[in-house]
C-alpha positions as CSV (number, residue, x, y, z in Angstrom):
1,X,0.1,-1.3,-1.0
2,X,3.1,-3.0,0.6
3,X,2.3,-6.3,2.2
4,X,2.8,-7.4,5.4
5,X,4.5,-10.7,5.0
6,X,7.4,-8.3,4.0
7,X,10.4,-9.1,6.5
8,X,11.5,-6.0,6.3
9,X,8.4,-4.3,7.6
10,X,8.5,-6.5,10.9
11,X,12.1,-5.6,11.3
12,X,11.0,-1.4,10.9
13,X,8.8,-2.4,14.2
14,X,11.0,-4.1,16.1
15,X,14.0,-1.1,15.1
16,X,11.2,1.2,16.2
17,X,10.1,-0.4,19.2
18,X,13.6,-1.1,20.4
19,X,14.5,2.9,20.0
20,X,11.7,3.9,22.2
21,X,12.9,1.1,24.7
22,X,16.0,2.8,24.9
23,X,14.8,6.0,24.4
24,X,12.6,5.3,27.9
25,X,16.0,4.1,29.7
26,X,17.6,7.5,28.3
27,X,15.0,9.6,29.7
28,X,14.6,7.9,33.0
29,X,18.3,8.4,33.2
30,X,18.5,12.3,32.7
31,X,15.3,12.3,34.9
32,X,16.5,10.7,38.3
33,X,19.8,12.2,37.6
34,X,18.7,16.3,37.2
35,X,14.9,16.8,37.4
36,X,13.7,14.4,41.1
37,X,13.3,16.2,43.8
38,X,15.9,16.5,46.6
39,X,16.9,13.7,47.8
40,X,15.9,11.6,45.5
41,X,17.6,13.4,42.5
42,X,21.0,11.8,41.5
43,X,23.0,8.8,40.3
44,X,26.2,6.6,41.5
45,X,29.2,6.4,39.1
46,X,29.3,2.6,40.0
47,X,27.3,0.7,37.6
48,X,27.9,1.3,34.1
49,X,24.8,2.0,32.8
50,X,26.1,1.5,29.2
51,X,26.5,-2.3,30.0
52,X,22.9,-2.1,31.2
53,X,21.4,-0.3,28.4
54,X,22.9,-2.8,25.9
55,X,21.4,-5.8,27.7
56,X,18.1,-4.3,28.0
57,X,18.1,-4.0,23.9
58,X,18.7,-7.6,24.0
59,X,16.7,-8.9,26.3
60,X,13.8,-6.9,24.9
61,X,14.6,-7.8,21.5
62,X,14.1,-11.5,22.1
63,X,11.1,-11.1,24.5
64,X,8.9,-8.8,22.1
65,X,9.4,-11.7,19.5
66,X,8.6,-14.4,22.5
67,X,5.0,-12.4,23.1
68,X,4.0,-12.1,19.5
69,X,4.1,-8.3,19.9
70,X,4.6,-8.3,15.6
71,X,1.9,-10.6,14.8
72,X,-0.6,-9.0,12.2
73,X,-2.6,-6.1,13.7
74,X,-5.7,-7.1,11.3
75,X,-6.4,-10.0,14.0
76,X,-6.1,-8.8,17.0
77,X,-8.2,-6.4,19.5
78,X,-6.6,-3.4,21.3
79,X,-7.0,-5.0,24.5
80,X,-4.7,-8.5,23.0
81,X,-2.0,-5.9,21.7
82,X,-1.4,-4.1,25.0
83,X,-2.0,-7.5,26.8
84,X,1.2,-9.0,25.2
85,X,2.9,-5.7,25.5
86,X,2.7,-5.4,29.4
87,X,3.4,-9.2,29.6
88,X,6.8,-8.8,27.5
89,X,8.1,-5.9,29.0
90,X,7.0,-6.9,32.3
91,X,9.1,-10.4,31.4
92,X,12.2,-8.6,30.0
93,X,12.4,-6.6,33.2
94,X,12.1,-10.2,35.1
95,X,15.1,-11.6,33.0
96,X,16.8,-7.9,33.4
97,X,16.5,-8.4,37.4
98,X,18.1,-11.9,36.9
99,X,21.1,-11.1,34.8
100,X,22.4,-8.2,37.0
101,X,21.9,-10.5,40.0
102,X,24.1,-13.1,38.2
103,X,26.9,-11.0,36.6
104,X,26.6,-9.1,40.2
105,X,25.7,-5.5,38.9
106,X,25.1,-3.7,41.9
107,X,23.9,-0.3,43.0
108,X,21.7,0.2,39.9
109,X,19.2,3.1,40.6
110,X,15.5,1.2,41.7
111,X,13.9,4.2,41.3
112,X,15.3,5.1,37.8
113,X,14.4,1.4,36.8
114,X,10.9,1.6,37.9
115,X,10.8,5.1,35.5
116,X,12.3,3.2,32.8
117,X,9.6,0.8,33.2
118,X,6.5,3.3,33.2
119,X,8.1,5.3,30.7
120,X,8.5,2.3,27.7
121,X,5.4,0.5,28.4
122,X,4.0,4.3,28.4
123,X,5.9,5.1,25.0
124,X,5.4,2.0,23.6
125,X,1.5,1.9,24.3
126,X,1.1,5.7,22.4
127,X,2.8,4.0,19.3
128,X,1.1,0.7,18.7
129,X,-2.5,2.7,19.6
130,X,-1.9,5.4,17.7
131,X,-0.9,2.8,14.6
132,X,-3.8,0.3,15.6
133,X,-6.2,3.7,15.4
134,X,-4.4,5.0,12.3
135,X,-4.6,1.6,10.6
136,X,-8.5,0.7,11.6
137,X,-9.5,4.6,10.4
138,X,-8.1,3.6,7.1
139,X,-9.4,0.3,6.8
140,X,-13.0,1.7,7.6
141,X,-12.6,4.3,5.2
142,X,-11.7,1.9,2.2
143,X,-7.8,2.3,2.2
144,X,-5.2,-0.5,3.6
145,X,-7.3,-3.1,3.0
146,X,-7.8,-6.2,0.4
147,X,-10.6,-7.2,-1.4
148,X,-10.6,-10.9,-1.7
149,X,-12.9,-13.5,-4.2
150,X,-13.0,-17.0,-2.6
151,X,-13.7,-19.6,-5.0
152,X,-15.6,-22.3,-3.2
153,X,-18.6,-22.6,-0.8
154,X,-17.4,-25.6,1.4
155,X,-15.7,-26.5,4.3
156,X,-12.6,-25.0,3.1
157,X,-13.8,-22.0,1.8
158,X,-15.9,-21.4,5.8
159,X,-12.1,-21.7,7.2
160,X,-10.9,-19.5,5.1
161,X,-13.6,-17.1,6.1
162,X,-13.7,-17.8,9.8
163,X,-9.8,-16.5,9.3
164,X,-10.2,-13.8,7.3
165,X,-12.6,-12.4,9.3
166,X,-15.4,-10.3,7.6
167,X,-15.1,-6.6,8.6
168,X,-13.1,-3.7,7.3
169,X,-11.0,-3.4,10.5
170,X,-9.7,-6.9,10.0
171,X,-7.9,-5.6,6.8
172,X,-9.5,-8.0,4.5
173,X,-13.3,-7.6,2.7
174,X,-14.4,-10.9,1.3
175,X,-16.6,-9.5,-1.7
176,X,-18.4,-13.1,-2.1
177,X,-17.8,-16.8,-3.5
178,X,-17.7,-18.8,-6.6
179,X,-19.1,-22.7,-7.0
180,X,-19.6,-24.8,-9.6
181,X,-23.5,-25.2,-9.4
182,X,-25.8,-22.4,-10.2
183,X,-28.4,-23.0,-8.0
184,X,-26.1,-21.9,-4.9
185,X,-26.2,-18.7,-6.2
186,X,-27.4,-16.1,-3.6
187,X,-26.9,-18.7,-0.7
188,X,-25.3,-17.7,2.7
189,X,-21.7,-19.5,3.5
190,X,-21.3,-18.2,6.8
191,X,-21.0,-14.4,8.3
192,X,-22.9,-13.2,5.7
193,X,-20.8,-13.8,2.7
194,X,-22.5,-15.1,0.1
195,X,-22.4,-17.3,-3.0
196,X,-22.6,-14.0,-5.7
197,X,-21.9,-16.7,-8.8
198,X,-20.4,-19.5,-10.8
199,X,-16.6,-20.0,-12.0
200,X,-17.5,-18.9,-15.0
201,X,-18.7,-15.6,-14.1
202,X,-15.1,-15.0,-12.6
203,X,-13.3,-13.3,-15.6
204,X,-16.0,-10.6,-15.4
205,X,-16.2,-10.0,-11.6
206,X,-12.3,-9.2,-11.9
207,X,-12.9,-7.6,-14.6
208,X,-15.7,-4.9,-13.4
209,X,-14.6,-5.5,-9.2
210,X,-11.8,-4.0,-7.4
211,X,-10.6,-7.9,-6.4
212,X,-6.7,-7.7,-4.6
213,X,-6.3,-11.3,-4.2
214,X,-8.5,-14.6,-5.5
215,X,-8.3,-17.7,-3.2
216,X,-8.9,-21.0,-4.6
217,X,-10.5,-22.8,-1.5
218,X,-11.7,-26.2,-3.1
219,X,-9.7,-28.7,-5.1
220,X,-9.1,-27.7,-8.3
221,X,-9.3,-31.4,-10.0
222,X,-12.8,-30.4,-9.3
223,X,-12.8,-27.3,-11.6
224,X,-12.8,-28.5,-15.2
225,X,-11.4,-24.8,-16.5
226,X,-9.5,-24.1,-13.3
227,X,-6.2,-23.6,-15.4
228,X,-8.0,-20.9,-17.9
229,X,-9.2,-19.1,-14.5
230,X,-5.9,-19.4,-13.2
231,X,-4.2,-17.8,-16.6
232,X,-6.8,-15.2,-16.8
233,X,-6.3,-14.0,-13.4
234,X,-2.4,-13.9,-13.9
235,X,-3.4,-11.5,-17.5
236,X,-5.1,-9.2,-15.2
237,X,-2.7,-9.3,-12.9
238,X,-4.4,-10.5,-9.9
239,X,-1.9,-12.4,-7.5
240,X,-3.9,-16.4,-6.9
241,X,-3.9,-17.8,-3.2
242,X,-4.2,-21.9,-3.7
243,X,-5.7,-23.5,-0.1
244,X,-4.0,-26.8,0.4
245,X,-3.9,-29.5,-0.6
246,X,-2.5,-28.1,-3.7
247,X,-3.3,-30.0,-7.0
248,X,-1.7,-27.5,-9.5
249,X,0.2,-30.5,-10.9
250,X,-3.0,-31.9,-12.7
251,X,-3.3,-28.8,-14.3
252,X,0.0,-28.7,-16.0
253,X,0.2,-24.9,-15.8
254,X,3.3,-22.8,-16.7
255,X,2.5,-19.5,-15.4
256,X,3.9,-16.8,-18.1
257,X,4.2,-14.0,-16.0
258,X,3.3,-14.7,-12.6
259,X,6.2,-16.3,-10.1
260,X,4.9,-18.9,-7.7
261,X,6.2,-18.6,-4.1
262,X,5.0,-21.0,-0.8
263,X,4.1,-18.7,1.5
264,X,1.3,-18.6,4.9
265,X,-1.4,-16.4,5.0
266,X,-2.8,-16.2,8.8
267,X,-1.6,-19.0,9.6
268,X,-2.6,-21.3,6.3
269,X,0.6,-22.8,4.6
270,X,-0.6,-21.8,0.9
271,X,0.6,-21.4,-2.8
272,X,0.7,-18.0,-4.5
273,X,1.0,-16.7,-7.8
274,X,1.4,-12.8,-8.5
275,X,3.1,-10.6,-10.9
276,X,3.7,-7.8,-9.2
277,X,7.3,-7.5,-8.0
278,X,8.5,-9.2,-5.0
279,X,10.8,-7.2,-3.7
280,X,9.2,-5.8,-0.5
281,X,12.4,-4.5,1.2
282,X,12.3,-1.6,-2.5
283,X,9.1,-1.3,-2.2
284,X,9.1,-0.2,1.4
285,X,11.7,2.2,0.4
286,X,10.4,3.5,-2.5
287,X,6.6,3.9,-0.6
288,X,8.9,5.8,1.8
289,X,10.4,8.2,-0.7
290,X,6.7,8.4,-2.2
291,X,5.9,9.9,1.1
292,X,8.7,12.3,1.7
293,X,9.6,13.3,-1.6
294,X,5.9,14.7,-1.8
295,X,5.9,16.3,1.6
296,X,8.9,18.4,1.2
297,X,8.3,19.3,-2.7
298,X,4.9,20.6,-1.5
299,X,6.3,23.0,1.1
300,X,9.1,23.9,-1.2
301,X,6.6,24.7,-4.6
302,X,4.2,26.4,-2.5
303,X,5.2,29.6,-4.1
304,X,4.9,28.3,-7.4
305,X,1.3,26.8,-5.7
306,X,0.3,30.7,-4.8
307,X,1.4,32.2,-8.7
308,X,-0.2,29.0,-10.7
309,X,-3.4,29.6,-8.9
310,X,-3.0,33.7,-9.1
311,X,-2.7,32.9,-13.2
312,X,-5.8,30.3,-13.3
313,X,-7.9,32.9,-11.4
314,X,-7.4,36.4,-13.0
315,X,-7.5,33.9,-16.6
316,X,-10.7,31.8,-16.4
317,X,-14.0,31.9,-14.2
318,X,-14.4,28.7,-12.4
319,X,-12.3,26.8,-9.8
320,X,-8.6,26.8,-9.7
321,X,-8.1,23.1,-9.0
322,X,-9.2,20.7,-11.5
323,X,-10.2,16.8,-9.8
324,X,-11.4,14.4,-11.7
325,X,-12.4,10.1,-11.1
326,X,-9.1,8.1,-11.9
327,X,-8.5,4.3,-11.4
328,X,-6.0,3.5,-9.3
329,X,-4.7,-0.1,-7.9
330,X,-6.6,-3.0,-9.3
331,X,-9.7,-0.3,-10.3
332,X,-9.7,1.3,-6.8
333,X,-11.8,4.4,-7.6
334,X,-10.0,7.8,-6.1
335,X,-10.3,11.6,-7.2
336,X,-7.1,13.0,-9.1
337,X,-6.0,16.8,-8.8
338,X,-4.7,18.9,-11.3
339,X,-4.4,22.9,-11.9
340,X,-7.0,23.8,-13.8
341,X,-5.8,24.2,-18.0
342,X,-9.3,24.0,-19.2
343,X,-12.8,26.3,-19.8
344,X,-15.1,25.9,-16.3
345,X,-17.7,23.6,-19.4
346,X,-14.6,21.6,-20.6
347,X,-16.3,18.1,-19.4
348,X,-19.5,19.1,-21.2
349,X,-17.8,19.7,-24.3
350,X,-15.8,16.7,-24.9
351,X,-18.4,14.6,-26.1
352,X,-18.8,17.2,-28.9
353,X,-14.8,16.8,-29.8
354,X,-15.0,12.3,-29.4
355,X,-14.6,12.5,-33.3
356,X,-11.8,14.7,-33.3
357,X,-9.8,12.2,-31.0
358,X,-6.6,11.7,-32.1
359,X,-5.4,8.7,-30.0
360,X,-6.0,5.1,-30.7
361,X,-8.0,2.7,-28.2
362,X,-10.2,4.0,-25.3
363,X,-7.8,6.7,-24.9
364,X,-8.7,10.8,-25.6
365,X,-6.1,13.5,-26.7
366,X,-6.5,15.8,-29.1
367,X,-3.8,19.0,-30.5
368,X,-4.7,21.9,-29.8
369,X,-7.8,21.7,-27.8
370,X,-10.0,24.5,-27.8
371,X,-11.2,24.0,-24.5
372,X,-7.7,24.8,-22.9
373,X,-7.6,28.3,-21.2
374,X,-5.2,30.8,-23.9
375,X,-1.4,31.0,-22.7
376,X,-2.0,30.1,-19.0
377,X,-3.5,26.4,-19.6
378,X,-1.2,25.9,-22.7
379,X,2.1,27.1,-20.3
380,X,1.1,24.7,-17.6
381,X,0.6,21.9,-19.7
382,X,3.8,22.7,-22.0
383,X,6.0,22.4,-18.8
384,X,3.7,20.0,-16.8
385,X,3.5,22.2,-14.3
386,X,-0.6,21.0,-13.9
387,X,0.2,17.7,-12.3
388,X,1.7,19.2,-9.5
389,X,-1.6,18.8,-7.2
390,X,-0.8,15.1,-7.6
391,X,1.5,15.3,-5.1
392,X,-1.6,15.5,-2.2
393,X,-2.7,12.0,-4.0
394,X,0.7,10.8,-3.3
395,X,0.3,11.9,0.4
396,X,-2.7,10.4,0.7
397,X,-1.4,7.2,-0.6
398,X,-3.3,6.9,-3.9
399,X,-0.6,7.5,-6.2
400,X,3.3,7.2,-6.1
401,X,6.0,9.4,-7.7
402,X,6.3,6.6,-10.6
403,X,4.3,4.7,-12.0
404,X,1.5,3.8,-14.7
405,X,-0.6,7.1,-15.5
406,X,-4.1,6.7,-13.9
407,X,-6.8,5.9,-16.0
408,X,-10.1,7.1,-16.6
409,X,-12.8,4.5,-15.5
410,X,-14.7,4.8,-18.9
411,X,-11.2,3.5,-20.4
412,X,-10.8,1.0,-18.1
413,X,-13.6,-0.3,-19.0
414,X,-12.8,-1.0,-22.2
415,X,-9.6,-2.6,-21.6
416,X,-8.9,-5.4,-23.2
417,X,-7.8,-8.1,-20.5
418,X,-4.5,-8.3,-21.1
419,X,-4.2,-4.3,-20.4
420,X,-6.4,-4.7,-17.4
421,X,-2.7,-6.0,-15.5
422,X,-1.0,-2.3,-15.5
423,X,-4.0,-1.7,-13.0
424,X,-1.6,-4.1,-10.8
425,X,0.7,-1.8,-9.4
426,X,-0.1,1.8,-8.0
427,X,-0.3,4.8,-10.8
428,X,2.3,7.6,-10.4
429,X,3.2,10.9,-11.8
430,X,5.6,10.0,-14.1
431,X,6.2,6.8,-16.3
432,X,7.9,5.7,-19.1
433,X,5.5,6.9,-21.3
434,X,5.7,10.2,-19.8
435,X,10.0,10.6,-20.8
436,X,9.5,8.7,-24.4
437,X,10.0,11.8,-27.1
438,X,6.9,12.0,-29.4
439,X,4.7,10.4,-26.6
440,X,1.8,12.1,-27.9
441,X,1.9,10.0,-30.9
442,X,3.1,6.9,-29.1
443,X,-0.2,4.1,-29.8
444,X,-2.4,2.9,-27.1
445,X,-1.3,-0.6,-27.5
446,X,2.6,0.1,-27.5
447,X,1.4,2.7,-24.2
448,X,0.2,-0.1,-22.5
449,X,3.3,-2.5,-23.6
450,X,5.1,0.0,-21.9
451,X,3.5,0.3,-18.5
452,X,3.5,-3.4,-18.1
453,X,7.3,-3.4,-18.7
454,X,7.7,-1.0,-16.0
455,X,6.0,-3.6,-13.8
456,X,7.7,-6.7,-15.0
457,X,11.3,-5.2,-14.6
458,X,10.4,-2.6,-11.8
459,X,13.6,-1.9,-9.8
460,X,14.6,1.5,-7.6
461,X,16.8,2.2,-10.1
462,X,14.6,2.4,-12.8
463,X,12.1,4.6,-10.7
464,X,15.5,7.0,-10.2
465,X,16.4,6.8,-14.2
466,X,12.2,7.7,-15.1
467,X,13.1,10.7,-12.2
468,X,15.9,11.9,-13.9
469,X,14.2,11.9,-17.6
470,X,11.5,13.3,-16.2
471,X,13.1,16.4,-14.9
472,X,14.9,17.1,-18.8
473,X,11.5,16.7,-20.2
474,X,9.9,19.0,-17.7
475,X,12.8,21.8,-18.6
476,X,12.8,20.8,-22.3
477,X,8.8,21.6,-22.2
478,X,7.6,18.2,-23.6
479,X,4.2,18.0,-22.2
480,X,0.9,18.9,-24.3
């Protein structure tokens, strides 16, 4: 999930916004000059409206920024978005009138500027409420926003709450709040969260909760193990928000993995530490790809699609896709799909075949499985060609062309901690795993050694190297 600090997300608007600005001056152009009726229809050669168009881009460019038209969406109402939109492009078309009057550019077309102006603050209100719906659908369904565990029940710990907000479409779902005394357990802090236990049940609730971000919203000089939370949180891999004032120099912590970064969150200067990669402008790009990539390989293999499901059908009774609960970012729960290589009873089965498991840890594989459907299922898995209904849970944003396999939740689980981090960063189709030769006999430890390289050194090029290695393990038939 890319987050919206990211510079280069804010800039995407603004190139966005500013494209359907001119886009609007374009069209009311072409309109007044061939499409008005007689005798309105028409334009002088006097003014060049290439000058004009350029200012406009300007002008707008500053005056969006001026109205806060790229604040967060998670905190403000529909009516607040279009609000500052009107009052910006209303402003801009002020400043517009002004300029020409000073630099004496004459014989501009009224009528064609008063189209411009209905057309952009018409274009521009179809995209921001078609985001804003798009966004708060997402939010209520469970997707686009972050779980967050505040520890503290004070003053600070109400601000933070009165910020945040406590409803899906804000973005952010405050699952509860730590203190230090037991007998605040079950209390009310305010809006309904709650006080759901001590410090020291905080390895566990990250452990067994999808949590996305852990605020620190009392002083930690009061929390006598505050630096083996903090180091437990960076194992899992859960980024830590500190409220000021900041005392992380009593605790003498050198984060291991994490970077620390100064940074505000809604308007809160805080401290964060996260070890997930920080390179938002790759990760937009590479969320982008995500998307495309899978849209375009679906329409192309949808012949392949039509013959794989022709084979599973005339082959095996039961269905011809396979889905199946995976764990996806931080233990988000989501349903995988696969081709169908197995018998229709294959899940009531395996607990007959656990002590014929091959693989090490909570991990299951076993050779030649006699639950895989003859020739068809052993072809599909051979070239891989069963993971290609993954790409839908790339389109719906679940899962991304590289990255860590997604585990079972009976794995996860068991996990010790320090594996518990490769849950960090979304699961893909492919990994490093997936291009090593032998994986099958790779162990579960070294398997896990490798995912969380991938996320300490994650780079687009090393997403385009795993690509590549994947494709000559695909032809050379590596899969099992």
């Amino acid at each position: 999930m890319l987050r919206e600090r990211s510079k280069l997300i804010v800039q995407a608007h603004k190139i966005l916004d500013i494209g359907l600005t001119a886009t609007a001056f374009i069209a009311a152009y072409f309109i007044k000059l061939y499409l008005l009726p007689m005798p309105f229809r028409g334009l002088t050669t006097a003014p060049n409206y290439y000058i004009v168009l350029l200012m406009i881009i300007i002008i707008w460019y500053v005056t969006f920024d001026l109205f806060g038209l790229y604040k967060s969406y998670r905190k403000q109402t529909p009516g607040d978005i279009l609000w500052n939109m009107i009052k910006a492009v209303s402003t801009g078309m002020f400043i517009m009138i002004l300029c020409m009057y000073f630099i004496k550019i004459t014989d501009v077309s009224r009528i064609m500027m008063g189209l411009f102006f209905m057309l952009n603050l018409g274009l521009l209100t179809l995209s921001k409420g078609v985001t804003y719906k798009i966004l708060t659908h997402y939010r209520q369904k469970g997707f686009n926003f972050r779980n967050i565990l505040i520890i503290g029940s004070r003053d600070r710990a109400k601000d933070a709450i009165d910020t945040m907000g406590d409803s899906l479409s804000s973005g952010y779902r405050i699952i509860g709040c730590l203190d230090l005394d037991k007998s605040e357990i079950g209390k009310q802090v305010k809006n309904g969260i709650q006080v759901i236990g001590t410090v020291d049940h905080m390895g566990g609730i990250l452990r067994e909760q999808v949590v996305d971000e852990l605020i620190f919203a009392m002083p930690l000089n009061k929390i006598d193990n505050a630096t083996q939370c903090i180091a437990i949180a960076e194992e899992i891999g859960v980024p830590v928000r500190i409220v000021p004032d900041w005392q992380i120099h009593r605790l003498m912590y050198n984060p291991g993995i994490a970077s620390i970064q100064f940074e505000e969150f809604l308007g809160i200067p805080t401290m964060t530490l996260t070890t997930t990669s920080q390179k938002y402008g790759d990760l937009l790009i590479k969320s982008t790809f995500d998307y495309l990539f899978a849209g375009m390989a679906i329409v192309l293999l949808m012949p392949i699609f039509l013959i794989i499901s022709c084979a599973i059908k005339f082959s095996s009774r039961g269905p011809i896709f396979y889905k199946q609960e995976r764990s996806g970012v931080n233990g988000r729960r989501f349903m995988i799909y696969k081709f169908r290589t197995m018998m229709a009873d294959a899940e009531e089965r395996r607990y007959e075949l656990d002590k014929l498991n091959e693989a090490d840890g909570p991990a299951f594989k076993i050779n030649n499985d006699p639950r895989i459907i003859p020739f068809v299922g052993k072809l599909l898995r051979k070239a891989s060609l069963d993971e290609l209904p993954q790409l839908i849970n790339v389109l719906k944003g679940e899962m991304s062309i590289v990255g860590p396999r997604p585990p079972i939740p009976a794995e996860v689980e068991k996990y010790d901690i320090w594996q518990r981090r490769r849950l960090s960063m979304k699961p893909g189709l492919t990994c490093i795993w997936q291009i090593t030769p032998n994986r099958n006999q790779v162990g579960f430890d070294e398997w896990m050694e490798m995912d969380l390289k991938y996320i300490d050194t994650w780079s687009l090029w090393l997403d385009y190297k795993i690509l590549l290695k994947t494709v000559w393990a695909v032809l050379a038939g590596a899969g099992r």
